[in-house]
N, CA and C atoms of all chains as a GROMACS GRO file, in nm:
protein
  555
    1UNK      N    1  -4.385   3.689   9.026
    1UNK     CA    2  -4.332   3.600   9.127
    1UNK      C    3  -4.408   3.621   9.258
    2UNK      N    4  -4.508   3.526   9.288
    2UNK     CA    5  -4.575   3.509   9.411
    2UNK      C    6  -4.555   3.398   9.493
    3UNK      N    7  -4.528   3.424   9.619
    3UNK     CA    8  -4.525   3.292   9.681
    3UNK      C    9  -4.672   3.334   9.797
    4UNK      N   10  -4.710   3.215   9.788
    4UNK     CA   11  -4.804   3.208   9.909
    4UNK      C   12  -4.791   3.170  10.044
    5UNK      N   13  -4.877   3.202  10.126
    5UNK     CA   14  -4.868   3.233  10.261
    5UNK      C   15  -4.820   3.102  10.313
    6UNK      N   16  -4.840   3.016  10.276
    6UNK     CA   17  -4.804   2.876  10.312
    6UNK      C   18  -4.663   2.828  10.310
    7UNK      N   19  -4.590   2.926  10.179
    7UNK     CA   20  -4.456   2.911  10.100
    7UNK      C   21  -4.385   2.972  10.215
    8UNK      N   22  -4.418   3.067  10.235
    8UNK     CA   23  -4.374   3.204  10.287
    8UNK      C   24  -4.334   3.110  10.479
    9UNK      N   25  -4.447   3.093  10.510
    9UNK     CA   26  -4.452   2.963  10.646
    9UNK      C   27  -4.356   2.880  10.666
   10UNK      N   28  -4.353   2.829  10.530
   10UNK     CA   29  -4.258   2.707  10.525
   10UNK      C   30  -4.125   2.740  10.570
   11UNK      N   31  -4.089   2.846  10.446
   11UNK     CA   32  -3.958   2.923  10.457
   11UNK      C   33  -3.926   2.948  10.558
   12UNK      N   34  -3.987   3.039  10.642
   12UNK     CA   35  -3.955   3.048  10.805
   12UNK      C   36  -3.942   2.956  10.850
   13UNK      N   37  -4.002   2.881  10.877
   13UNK     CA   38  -3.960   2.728  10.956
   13UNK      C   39  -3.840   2.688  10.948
   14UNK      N   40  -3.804   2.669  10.818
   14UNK     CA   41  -3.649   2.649  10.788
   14UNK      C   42  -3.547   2.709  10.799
   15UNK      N   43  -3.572   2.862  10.811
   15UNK     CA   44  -3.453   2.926  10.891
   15UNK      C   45  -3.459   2.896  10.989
   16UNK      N   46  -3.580   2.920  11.076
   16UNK     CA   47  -3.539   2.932  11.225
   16UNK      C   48  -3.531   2.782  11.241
   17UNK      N   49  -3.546   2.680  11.198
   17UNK     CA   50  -3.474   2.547  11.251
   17UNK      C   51  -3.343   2.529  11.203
   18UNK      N   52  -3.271   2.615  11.132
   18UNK     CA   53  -3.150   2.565  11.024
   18UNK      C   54  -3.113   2.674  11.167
   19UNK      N   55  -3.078   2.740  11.186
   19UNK     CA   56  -3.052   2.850  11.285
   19UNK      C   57  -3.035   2.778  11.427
   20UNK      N   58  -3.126   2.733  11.469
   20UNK     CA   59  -3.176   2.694  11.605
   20UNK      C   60  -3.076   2.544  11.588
   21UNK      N   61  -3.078   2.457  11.497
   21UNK     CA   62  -3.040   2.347  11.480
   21UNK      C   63  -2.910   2.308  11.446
   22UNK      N   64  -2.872   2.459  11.379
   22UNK     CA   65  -2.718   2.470  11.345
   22UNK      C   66  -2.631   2.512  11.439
   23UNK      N   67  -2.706   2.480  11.588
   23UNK     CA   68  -2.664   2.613  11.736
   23UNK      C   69  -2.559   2.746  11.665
   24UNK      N   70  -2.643   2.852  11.558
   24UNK     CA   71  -2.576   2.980  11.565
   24UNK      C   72  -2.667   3.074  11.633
   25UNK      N   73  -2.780   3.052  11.676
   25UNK     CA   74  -2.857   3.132  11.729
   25UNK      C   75  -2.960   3.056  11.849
   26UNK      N   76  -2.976   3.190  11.914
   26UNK     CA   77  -3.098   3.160  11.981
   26UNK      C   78  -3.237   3.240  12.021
   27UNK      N   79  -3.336   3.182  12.053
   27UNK     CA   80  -3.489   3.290  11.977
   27UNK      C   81  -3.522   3.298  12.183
   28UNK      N   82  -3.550   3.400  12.210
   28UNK     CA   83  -3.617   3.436  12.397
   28UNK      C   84  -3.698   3.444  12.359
   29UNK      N   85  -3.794   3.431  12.229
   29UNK     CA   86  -3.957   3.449  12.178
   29UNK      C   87  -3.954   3.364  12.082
   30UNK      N   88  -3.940   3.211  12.068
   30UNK     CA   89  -3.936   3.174  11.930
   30UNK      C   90  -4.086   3.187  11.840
   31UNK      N   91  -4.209   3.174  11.902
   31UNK     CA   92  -4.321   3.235  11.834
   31UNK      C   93  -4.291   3.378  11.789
   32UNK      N   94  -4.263   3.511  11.837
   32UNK     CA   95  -4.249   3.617  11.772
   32UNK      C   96  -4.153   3.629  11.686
   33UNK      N   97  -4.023   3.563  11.699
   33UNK     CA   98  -3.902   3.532  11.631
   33UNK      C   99  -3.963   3.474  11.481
   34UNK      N  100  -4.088   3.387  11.508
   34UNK     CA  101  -4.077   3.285  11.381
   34UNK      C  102  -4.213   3.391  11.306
   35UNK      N  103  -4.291   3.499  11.376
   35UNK     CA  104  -4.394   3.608  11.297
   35UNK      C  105  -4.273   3.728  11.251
   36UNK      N  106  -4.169   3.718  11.296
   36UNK     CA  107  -4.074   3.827  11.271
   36UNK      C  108  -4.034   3.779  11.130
   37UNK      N  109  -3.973   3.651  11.122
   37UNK     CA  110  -3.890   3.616  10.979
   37UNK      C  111  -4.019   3.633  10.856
   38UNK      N  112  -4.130   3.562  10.938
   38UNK     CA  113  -4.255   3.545  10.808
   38UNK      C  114  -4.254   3.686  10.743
   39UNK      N  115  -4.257   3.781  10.831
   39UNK     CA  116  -4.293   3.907  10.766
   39UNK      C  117  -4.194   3.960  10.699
   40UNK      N  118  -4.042   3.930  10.741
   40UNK     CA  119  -3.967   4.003  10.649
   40UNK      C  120  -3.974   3.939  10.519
   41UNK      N  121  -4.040   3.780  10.480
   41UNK     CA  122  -4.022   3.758  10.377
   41UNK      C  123  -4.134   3.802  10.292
   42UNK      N  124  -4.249   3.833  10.402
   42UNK     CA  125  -4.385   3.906  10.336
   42UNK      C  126  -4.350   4.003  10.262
   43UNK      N  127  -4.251   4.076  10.317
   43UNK     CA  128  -4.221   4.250  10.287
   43UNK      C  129  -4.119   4.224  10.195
   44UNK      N  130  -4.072   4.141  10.194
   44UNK     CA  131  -3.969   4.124  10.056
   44UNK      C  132  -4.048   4.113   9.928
   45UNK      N  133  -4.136   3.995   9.928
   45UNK     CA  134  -4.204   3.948   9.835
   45UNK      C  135  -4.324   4.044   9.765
   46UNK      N  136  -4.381   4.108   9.889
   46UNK     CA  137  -4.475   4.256   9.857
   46UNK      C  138  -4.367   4.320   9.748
   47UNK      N  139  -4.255   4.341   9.738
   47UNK     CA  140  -4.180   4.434   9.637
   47UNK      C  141  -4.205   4.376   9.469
   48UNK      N  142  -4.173   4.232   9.537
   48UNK     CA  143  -4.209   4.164   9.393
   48UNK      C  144  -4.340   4.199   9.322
   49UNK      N  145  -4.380   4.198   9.409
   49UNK     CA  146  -4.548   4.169   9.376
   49UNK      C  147  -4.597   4.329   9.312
   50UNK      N  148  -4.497   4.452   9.380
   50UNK     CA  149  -4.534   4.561   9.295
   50UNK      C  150  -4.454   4.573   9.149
   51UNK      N  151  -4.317   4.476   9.159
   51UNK     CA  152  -4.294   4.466   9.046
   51UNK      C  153  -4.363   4.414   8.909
   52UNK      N  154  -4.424   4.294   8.931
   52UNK     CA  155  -4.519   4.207   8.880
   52UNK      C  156  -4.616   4.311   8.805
   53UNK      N  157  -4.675   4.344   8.914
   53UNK     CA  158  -4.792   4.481   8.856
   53UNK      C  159  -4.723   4.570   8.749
   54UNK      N  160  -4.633   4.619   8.798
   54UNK     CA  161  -4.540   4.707   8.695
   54UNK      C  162  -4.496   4.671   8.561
   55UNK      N  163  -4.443   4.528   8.560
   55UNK     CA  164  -4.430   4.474   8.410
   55UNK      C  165  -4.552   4.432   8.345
   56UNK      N  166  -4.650   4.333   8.428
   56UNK     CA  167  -4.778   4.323   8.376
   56UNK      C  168  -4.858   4.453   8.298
   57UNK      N  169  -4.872   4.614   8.345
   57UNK     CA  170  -4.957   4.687   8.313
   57UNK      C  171  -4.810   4.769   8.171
   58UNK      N  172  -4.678   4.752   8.218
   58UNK     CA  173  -4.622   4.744   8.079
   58UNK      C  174  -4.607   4.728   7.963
   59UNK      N  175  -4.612   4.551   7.950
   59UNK     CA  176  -4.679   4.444   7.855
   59UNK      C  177  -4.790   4.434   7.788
   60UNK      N  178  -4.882   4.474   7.846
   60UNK     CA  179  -5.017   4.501   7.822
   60UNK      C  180  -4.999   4.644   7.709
   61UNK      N  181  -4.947   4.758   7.734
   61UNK     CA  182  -4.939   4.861   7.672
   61UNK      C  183  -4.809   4.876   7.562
   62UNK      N  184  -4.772   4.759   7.608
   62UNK     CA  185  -4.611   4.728   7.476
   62UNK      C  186  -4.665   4.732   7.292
   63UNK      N  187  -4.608   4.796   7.225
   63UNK     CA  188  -4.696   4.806   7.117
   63UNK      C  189  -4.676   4.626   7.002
   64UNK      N  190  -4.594   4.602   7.080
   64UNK     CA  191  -4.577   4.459   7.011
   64UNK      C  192  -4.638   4.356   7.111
   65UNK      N  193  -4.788   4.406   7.153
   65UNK     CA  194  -4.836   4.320   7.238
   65UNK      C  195  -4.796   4.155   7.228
   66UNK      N  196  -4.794   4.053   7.310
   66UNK     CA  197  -4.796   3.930   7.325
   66UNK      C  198  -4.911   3.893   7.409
   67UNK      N  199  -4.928   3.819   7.398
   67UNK     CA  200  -5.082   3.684   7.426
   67UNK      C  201  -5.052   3.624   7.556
   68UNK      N  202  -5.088   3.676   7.658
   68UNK     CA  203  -5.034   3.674   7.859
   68UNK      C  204  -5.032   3.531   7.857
   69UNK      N  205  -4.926   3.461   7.857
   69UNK     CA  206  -4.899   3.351   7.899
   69UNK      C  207  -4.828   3.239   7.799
   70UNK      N  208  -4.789   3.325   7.685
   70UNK     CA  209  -4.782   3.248   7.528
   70UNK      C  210  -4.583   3.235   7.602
   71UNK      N  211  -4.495   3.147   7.523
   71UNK     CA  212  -4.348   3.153   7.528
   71UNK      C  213  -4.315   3.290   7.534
   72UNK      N  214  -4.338   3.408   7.403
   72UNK     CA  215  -4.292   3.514   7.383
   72UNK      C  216  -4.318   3.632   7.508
   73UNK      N  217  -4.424   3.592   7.533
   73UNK     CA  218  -4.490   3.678   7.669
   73UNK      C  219  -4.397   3.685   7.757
   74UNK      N  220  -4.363   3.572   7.792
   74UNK     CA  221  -4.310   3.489   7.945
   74UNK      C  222  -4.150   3.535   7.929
   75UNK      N  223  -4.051   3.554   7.778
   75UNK     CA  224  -3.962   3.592   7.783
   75UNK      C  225  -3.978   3.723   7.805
   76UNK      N  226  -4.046   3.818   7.759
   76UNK     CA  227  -4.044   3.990   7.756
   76UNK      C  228  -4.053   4.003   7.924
   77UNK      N  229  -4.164   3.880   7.982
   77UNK     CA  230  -4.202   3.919   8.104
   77UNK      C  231  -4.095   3.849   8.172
   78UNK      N  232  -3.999   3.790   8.179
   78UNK     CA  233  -3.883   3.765   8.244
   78UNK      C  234  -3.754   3.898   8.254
   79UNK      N  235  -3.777   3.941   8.120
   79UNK     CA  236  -3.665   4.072   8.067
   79UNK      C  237  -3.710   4.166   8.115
   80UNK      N  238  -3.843   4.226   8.129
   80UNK     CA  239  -3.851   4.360   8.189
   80UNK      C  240  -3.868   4.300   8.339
   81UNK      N  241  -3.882   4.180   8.384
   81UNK     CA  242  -3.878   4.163   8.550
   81UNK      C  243  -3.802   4.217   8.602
   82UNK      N  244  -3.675   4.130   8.484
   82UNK     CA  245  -3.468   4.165   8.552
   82UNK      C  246  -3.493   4.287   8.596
   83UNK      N  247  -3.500   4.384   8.455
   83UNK     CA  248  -3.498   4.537   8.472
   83UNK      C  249  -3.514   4.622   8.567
   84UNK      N  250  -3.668   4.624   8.610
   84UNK     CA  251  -3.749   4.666   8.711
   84UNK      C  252  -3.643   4.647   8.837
   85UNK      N  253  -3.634   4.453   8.833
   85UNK     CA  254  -3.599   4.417   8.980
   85UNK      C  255  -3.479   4.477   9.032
   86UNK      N  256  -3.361   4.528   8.878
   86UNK     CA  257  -3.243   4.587   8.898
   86UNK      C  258  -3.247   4.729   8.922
   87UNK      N  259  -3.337   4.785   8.893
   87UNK     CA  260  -3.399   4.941   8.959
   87UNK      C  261  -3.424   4.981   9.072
   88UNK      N  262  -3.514   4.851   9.096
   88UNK     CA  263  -3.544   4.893   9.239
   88UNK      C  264  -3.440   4.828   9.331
   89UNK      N  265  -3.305   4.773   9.257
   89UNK     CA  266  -3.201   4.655   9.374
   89UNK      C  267  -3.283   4.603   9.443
   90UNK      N  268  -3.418   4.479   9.374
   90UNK     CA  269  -3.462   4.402   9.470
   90UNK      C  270  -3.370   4.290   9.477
   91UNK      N  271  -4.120   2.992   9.212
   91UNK     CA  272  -4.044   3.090   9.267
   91UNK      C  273  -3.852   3.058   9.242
   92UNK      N  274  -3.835   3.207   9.160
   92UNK     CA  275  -3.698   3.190   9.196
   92UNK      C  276  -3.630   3.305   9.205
   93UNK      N  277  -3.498   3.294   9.233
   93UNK     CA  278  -3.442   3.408   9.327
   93UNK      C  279  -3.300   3.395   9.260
   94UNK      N  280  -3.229   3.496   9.232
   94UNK     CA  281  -3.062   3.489   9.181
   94UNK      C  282  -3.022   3.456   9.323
   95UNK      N  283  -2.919   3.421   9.313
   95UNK     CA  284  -2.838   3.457   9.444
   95UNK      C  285  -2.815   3.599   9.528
   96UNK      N  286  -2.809   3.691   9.426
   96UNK     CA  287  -2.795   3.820   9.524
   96UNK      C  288  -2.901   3.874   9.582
   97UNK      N  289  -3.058   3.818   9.511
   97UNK     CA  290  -3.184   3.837   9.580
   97UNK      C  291  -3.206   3.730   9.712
   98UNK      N  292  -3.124   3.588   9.732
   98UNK     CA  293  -3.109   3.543   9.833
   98UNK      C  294  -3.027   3.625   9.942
   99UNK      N  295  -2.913   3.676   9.901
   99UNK     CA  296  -2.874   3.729   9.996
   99UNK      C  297  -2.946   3.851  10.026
  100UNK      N  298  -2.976   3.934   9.974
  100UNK     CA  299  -3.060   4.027  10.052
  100UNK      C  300  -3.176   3.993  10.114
  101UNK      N  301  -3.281   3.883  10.069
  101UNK     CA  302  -3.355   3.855  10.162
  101UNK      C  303  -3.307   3.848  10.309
  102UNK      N  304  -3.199   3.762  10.311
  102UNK     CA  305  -3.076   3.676  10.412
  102UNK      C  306  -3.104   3.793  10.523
  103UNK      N  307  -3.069   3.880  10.430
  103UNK     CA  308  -2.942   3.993  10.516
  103UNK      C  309  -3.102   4.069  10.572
  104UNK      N  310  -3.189   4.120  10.561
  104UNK     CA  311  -3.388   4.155  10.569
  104UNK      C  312  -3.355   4.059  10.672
  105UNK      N  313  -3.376   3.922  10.717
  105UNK     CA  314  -3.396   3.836  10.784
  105UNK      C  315  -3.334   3.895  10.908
  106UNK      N  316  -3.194   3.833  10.863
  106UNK     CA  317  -3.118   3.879  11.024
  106UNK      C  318  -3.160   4.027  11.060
  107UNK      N  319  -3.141   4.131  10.989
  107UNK     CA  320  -3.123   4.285  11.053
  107UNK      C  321  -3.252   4.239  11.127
  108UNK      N  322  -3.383   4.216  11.037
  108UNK     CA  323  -3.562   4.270  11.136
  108UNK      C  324  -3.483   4.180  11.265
  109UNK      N  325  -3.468   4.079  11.234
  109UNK     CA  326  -3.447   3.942  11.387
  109UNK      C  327  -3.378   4.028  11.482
  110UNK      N  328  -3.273   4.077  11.477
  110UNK     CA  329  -3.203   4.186  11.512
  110UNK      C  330  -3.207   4.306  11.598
  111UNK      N  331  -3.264   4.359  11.491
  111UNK     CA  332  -3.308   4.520  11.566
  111UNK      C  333  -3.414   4.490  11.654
  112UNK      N  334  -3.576   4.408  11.610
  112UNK     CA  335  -3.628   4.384  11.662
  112UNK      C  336  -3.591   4.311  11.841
  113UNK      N  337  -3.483   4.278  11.837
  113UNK     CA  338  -3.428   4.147  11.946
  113UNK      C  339  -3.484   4.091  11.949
  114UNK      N  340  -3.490   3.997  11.902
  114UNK     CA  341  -3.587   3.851  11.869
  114UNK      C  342  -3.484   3.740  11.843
  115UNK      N  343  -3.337   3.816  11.818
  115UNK     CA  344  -3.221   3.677  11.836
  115UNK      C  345  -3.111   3.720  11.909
  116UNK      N  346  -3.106   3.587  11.903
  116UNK     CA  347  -2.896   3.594  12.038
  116UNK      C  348  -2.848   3.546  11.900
  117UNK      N  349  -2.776   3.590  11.893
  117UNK     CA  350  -2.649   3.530  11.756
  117UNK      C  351  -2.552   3.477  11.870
  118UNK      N  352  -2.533   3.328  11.854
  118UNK     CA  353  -2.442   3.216  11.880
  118UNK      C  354  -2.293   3.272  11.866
  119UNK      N  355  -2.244   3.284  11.755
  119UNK     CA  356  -2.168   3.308  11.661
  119UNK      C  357  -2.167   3.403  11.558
  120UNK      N  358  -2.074   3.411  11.469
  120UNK     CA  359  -2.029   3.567  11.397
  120UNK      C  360  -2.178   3.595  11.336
  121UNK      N  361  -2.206   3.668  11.271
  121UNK     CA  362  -2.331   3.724  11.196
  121UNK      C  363  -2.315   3.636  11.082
  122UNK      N  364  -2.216   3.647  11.002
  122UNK     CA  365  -2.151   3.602  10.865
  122UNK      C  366  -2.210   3.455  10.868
  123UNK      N  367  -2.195   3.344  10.964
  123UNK     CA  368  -2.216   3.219  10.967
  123UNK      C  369  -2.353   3.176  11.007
  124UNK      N  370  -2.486   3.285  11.046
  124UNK     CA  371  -2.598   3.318  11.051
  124UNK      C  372  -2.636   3.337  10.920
  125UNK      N  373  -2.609   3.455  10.883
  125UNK     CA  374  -2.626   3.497  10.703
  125UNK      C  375  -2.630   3.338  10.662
  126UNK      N  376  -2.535   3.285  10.666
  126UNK     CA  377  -2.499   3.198  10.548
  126UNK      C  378  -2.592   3.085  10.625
  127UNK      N  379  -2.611   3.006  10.729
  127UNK     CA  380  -2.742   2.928  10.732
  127UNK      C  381  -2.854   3.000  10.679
  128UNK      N  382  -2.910   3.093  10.680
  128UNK     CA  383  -2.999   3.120  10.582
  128UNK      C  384  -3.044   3.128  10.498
  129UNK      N  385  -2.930   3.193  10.450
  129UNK     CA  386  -2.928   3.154  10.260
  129UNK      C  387  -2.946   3.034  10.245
  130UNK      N  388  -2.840   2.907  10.302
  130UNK     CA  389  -2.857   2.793  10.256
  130UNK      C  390  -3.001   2.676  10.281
  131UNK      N  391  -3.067   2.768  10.384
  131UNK     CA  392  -3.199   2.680  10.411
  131UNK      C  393  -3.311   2.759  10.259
  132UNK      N  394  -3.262   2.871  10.250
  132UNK     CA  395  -3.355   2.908  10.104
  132UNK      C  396  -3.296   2.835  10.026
  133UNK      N  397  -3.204   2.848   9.997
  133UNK     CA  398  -3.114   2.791   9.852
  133UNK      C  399  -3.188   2.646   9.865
  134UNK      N  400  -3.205   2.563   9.949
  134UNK     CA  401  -3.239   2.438   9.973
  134UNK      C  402  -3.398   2.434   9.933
  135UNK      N  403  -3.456   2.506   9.987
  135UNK     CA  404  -3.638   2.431   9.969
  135UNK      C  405  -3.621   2.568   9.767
  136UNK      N  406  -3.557   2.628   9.732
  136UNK     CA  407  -3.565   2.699   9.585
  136UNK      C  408  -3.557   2.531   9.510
  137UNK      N  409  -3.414   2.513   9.557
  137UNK     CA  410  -3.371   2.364   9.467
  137UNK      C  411  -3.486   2.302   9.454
  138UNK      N  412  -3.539   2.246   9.581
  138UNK     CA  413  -3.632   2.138   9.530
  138UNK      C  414  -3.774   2.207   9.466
  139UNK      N  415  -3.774   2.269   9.462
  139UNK     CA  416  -3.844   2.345   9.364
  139UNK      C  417  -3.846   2.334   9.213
  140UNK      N  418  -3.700   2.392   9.219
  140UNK     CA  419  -3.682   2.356   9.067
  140UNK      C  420  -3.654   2.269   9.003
  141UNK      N  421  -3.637   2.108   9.076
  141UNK     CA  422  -3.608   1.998   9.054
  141UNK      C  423  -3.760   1.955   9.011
  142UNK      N  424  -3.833   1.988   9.060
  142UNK     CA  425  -4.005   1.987   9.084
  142UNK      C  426  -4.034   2.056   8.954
  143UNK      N  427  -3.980   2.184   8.895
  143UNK     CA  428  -4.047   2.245   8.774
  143UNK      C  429  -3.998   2.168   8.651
  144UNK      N  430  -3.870   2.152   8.672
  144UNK     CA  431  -3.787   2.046   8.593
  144UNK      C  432  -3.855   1.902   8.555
  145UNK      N  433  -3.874   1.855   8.630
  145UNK     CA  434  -4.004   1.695   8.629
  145UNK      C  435  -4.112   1.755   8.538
  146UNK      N  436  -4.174   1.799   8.582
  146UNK     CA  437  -4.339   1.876   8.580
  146UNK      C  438  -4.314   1.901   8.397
  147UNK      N  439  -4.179   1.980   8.330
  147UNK     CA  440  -4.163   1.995   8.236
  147UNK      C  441  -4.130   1.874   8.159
  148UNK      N  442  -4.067   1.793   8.213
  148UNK     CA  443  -4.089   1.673   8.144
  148UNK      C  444  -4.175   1.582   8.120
  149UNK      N  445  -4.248   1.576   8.180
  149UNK     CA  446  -4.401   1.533   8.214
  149UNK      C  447  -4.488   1.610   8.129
  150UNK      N  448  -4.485   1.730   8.135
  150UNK     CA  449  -4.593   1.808   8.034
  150UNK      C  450  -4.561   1.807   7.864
  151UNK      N  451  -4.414   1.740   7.873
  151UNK     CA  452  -4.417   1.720   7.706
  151UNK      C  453  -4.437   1.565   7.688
  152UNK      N  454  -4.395   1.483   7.777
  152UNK     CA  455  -4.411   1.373   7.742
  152UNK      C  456  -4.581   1.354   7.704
  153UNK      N  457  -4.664   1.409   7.803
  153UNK     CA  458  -4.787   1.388   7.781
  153UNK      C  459  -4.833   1.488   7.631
  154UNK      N  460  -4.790   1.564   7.621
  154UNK     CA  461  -4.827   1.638   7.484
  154UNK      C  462  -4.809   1.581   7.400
  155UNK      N  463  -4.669   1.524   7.396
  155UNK     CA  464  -4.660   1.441   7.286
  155UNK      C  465  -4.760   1.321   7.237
  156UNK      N  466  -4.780   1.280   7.343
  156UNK     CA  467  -4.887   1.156   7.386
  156UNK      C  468  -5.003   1.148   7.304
  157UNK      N  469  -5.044   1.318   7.347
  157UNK     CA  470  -5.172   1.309   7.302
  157UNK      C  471  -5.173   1.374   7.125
  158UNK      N  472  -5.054   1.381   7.041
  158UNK     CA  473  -5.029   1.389   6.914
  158UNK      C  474  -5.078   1.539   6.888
  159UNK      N  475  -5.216   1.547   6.765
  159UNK     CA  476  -5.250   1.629   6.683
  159UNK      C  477  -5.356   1.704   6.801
  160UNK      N  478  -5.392   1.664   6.950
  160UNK     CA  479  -5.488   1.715   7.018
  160UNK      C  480  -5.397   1.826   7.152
  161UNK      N  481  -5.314   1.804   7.123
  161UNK     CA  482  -5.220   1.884   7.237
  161UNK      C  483  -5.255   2.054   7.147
  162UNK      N  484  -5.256   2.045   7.038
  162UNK     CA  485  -5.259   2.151   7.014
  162UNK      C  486  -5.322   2.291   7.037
  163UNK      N  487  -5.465   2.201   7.120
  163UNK     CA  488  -5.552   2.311   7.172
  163UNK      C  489  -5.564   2.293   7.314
  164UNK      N  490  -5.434   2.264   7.415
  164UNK     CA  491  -5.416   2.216   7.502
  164UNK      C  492  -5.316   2.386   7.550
  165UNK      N  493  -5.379   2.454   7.667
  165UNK     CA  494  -5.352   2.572   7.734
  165UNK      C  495  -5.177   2.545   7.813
  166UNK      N  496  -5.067   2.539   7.761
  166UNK     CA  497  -4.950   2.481   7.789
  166UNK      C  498  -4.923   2.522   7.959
  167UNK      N  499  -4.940   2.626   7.950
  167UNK     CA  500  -4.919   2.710   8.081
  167UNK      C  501  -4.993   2.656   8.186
  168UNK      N  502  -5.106   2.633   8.183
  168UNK     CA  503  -5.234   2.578   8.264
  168UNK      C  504  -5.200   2.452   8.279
  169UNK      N  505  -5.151   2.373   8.207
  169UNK     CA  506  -5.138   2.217   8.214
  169UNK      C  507  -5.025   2.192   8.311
  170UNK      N  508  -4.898   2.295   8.271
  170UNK     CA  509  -4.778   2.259   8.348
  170UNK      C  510  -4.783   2.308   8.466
  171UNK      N  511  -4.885   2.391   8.523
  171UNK     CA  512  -4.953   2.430   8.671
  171UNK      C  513  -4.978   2.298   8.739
  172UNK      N  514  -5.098   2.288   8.641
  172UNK     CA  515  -5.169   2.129   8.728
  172UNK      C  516  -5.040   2.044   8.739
  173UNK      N  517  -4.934   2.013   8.687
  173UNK     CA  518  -4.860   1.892   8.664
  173UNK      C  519  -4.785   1.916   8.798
  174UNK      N  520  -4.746   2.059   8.781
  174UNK     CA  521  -4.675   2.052   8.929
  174UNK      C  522  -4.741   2.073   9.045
  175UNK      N  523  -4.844   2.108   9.037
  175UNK     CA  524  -4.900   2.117   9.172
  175UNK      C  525  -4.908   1.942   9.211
  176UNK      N  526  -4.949   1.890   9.150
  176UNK     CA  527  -4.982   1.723   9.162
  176UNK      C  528  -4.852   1.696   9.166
  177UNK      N  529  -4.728   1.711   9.150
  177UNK     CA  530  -4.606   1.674   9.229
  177UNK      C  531  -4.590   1.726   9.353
  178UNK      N  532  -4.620   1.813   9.360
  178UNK     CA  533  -4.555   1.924   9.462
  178UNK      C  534  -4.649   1.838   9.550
  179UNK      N  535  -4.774   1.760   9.580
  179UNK     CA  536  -4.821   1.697   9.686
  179UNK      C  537  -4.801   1.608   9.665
  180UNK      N  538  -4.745   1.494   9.583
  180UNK     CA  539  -4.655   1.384   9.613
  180UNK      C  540  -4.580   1.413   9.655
  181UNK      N  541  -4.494   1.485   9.628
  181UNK     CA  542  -4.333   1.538   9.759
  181UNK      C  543  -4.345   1.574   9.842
  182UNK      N  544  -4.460   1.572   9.885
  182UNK     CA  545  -4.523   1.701  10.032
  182UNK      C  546  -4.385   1.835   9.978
  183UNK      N  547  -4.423   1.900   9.889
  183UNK     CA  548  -4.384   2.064   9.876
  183UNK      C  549  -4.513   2.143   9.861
  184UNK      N  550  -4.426   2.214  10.015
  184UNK     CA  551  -4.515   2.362   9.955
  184UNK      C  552  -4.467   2.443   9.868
  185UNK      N  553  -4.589   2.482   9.790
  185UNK     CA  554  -4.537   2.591   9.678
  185UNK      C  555  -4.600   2.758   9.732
   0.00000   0.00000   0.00000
């Protein structure tokens, strides 16, 4: 699960306008306010992304290998995602 | 991209604290009703997302089917990429 920098952009935007627009908040820096949200979702998604690595180099060494990208793959690699992601409470 | 709900809320909850500690917000109102515009502006651009993977999947069989006995050497994964990316810029979505 990757989102890109663009995704990640977007997302911010939409809090801080759902926020700003919903009058529950207000930003005294809305430029640093709106590099503040980007990054927490950077730093969220960085977790994923070591998860990813973690099931990927798993899979790969699973003795009932699957074919990276086949149906069967994509379920094992959904099931050990959960796992991982429930380990680390991402 | 997708997210259970309890991975929305912890993003949520990442959001407000950095905004937070950092002081980078005035909270209007309770924290709780902050949290929850947040979540719901994720929950919102996830949806159309998956309304988007949802199409894209229908689209990638209709066309398989299409193409009969030749789909077969047709990379499924790779195809249903392209299908949605080529929605995702008809909808103006970023992915």
């Amino acid at each position: 699960m990757r989102a890109s920098e663009d995704r990640i952009s977007h997302i911010a935007h939409k809090i801080q306008d759902k926020l700003w627009g919903d009058d529950l908040a207000d930003f005294p820096d809305e430029g640093r306010a709106l590099s503040a949200i980007k990054q927490s979702i950077a730093s969220y998604f960085a977790i994923a992304d070591e998860i990813d690595e973690a099931v990927r180099s798993k899979l790969s060494s699973y003795s009932q290998a699957k074919v990276p990208g086949s149906r069967d793959w994509e379920v094992l690699y959904n099931k050990f995602f959960q796992e991982e992601a429930a380990k680390r409470k991402w | 991209m997708r997210l259970k709900d309890e991975q929305i809320h912890r993003l949520a909850e990442k959001v407000i604290t950095d905004l937070s500690t950092a002081g980078l917000i005035k909270l209007k109102s309770e924290r709780g009703a902050a949290l929850n515009a947040v979540k719901n502006a994720i929950t919102a651009d996830l949806k159309a997302e998956e309304a988007l993977e949802r199409d894209a999947e229908n689209l990638l069989d209709q066309t398989l089917r299409s193409m009969g006995s030749g789909a077969a050497s047709i990379d499924r994964h790779k195809m249903f990429r392209m299908i949605k990316e080529k929605l995702a810029k008809e909808r103006k979505i970023v992915l």
